[in-house]
C-alpha positions as CSV (number, residue, x, y, z in Angstrom):
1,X,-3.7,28.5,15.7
2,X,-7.4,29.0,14.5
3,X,-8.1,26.1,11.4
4,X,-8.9,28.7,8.5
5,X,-7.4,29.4,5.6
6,X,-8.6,33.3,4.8
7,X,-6.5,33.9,1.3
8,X,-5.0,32.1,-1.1
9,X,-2.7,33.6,-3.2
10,X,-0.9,33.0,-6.4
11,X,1.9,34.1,-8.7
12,X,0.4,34.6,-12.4
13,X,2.8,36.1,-15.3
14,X,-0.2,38.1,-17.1
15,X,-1.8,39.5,-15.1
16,X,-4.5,41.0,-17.6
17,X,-5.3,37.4,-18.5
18,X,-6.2,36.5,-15.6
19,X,-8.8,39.4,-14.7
20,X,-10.2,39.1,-18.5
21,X,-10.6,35.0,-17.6
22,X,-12.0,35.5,-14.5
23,X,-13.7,39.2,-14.6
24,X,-15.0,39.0,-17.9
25,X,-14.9,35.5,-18.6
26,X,-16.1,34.0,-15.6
27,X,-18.0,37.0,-14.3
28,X,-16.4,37.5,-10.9
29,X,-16.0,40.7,-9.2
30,X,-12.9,41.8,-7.9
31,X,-12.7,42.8,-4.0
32,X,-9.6,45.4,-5.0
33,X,-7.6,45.2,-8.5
34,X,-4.3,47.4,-8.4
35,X,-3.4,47.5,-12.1
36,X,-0.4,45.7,-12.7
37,X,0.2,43.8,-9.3
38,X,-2.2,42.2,-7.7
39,X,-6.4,41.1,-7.9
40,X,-8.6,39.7,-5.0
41,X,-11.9,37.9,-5.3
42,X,-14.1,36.7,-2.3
43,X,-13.7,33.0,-2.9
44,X,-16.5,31.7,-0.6
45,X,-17.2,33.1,2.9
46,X,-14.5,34.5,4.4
47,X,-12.1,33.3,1.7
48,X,-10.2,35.8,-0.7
49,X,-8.4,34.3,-3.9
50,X,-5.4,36.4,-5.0
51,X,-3.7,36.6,-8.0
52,X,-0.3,38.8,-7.8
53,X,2.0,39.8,-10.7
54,X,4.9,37.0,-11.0
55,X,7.5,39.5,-11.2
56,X,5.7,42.0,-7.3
57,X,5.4,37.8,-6.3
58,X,8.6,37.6,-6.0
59,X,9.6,41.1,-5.0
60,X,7.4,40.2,-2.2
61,X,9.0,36.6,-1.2
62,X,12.0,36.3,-2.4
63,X,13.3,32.7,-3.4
64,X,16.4,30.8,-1.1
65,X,19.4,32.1,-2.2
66,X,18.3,35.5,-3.5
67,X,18.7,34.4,-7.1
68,X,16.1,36.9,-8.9
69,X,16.3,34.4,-12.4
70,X,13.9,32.1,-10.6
71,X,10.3,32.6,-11.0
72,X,7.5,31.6,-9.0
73,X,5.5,28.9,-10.5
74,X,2.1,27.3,-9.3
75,X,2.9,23.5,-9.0
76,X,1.2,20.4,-7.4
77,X,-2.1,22.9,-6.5
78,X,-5.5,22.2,-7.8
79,X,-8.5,24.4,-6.4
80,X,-12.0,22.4,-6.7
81,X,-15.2,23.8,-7.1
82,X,-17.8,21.5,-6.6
83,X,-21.1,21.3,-7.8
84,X,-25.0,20.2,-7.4
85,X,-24.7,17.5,-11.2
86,X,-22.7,16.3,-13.8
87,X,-24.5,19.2,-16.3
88,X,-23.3,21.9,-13.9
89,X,-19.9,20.5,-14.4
90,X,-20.8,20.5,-18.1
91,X,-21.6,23.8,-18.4
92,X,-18.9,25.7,-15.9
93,X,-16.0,23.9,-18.0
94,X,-17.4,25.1,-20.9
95,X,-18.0,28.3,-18.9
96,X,-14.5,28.3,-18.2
97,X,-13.1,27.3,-21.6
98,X,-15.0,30.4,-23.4
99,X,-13.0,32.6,-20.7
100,X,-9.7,31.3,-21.9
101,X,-9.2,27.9,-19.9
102,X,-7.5,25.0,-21.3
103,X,-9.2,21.8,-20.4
104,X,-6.6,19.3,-18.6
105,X,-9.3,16.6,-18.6
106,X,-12.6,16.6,-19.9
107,X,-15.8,16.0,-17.8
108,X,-15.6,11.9,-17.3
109,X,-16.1,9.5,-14.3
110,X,-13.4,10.2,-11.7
111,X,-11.9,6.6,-10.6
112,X,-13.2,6.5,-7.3
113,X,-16.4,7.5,-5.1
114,X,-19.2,8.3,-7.9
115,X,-17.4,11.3,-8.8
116,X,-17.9,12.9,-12.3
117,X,-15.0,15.7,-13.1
118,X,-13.2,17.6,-15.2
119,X,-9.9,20.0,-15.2
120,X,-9.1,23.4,-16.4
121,X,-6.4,25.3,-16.2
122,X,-6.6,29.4,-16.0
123,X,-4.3,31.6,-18.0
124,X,-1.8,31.8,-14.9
125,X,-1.5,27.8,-14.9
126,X,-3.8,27.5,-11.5
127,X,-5.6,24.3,-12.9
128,X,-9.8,23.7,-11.4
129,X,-11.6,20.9,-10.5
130,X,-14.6,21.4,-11.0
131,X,-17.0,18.3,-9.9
132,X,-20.0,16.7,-9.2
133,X,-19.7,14.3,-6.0
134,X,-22.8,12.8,-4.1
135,X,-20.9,12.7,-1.4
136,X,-20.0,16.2,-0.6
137,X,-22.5,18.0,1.6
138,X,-22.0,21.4,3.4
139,X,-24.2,21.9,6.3
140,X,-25.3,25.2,7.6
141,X,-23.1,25.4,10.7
142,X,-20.2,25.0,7.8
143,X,-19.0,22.0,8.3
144,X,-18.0,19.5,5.5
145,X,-19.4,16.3,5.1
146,X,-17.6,13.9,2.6
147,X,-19.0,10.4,1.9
């Protein structure tokens, strides 16, 4: 199997939050938005992010047991978008806060590796790192660099 991850998808119960948070909040443009299921958004090269009406969600994967009362729930998932200094990380939290985001954590010094971070979480629940390490490199080819 190739090592690539080409969408990410997640359950979200409004889904007109989410494209006002990240549309007209956070000024991303959607790849295809069907009104009332789903929205995709080129993530990064060759990664889409999709967000998909709860209730289609789990018309579309069904949970163990067939028992249609559960919902699908985003849980023990952060996505991190990294950035270039601790003011960028400024600035997109409050980006992301004007859009609609709760902030989890604000910007501080992360506990480990010169890292300065903060958390927010969409109006679906998908909660963002966004951060500043010194560590993190991408080189041209693609390939990550940490440390």
């Amino acid at each position: 199997m190739d090592r690539r991850i080409d969408f990410i998808t997640f359950a979200t119960e409004n889904l007109d939050a989410a494209r006002r948070f990240y549309v007209e909040g956070l000024g991303w443009t959607p790849l295809l938005d069907v009104a009332g299921e789903i929205i995709f958004f080129q993530s990064s090269p060759g990664q889409v992010l999709g967000l998909f009406d709860a209730r289609k969600f789990d018309e579309d994967l069904p949970r163990a047991g067939g028992d249609a009362s559960t919902r699908a729930r985003v849980s023990g998932v952060t996505l991190a978008h990294n950035v270039d200094s601790r003011d960028q990380v400024i600035a997109v939290v409050d980006a992301m806060r004007r859009a609609g985001g709760t902030v989890r954590t604000d910007p501080e010094d992360g506990a480990f590796g010169g890292v300065f971070h903060a958390h927010v979480e969409d109006p679906g629940g998908i909660v963002w790192e966004i951060a500043h390490n010194p560590g993190w490199r991408v080189d041209t080819d693609g390939t990550v660099r940490l440390g």
